[in-house]
Steps between C-alpha positions, in 0.01 A plus 500: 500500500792466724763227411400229825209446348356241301383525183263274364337487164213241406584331869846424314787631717711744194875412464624833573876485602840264471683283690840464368794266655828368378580101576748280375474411081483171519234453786255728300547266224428201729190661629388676128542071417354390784143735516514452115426099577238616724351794251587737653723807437761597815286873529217264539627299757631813675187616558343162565715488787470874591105409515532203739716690712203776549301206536677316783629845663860376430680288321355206301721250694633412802853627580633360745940452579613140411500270801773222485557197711837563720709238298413758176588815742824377654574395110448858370681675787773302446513600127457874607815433778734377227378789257584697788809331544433414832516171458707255288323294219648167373657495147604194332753418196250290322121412482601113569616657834223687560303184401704245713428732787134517475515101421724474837227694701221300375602151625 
């Protein structure tokens, strides 16, 4: 029997390797908590969504990149310029400025 193929037993497919991978401590604790509330253990979720992704031919889900309105867009690049440092951001000496500001620009 050469290792590509298959091997079945009682039309039950035999768990015959590992999959091993390392991810952050606490997220394995949120999803060990999270497939416990749904009964599951996270091996068994693995492979629940290994089997839907033989299933579908891909993944389970759509991924697609976020789409944002240009308001959101212009936002973020301007957050990336000033992390940059390619562009100034506005600092103030107290959060009653900042909030007399905002109040200013509302009226």
């Amino acid at each position: 029997m050469q290792n590509s193929e298959v091997i079945f037993m009682s039309n039950i497919l035999v768990k015959d390797t590992n999959f091993n991978m390392r991810m952050n401590r606490k997220k394995k604790a949120d999803l060990i908590d999270l497939y416990g509330k749904l009964g599951l253990t996270l091996p068994e979720a693995v492979n629940i969504f290994f089997e839907n992704s033989l299933l579908v031919g891909g993944l389970p889900f759509n991924v697609r990149l976020p789409r944002y309105n240009r308001e959101t867009e212009a936002t973020m690049q301007e957050a990336k310029d000033i992390i940059a440092g390619k562009a100034a951001a506005k600092s103030y000496s107290s959060a009653r400025e900042l909030f007399e500001e905002l109040d200013e620009e509302s009226c």
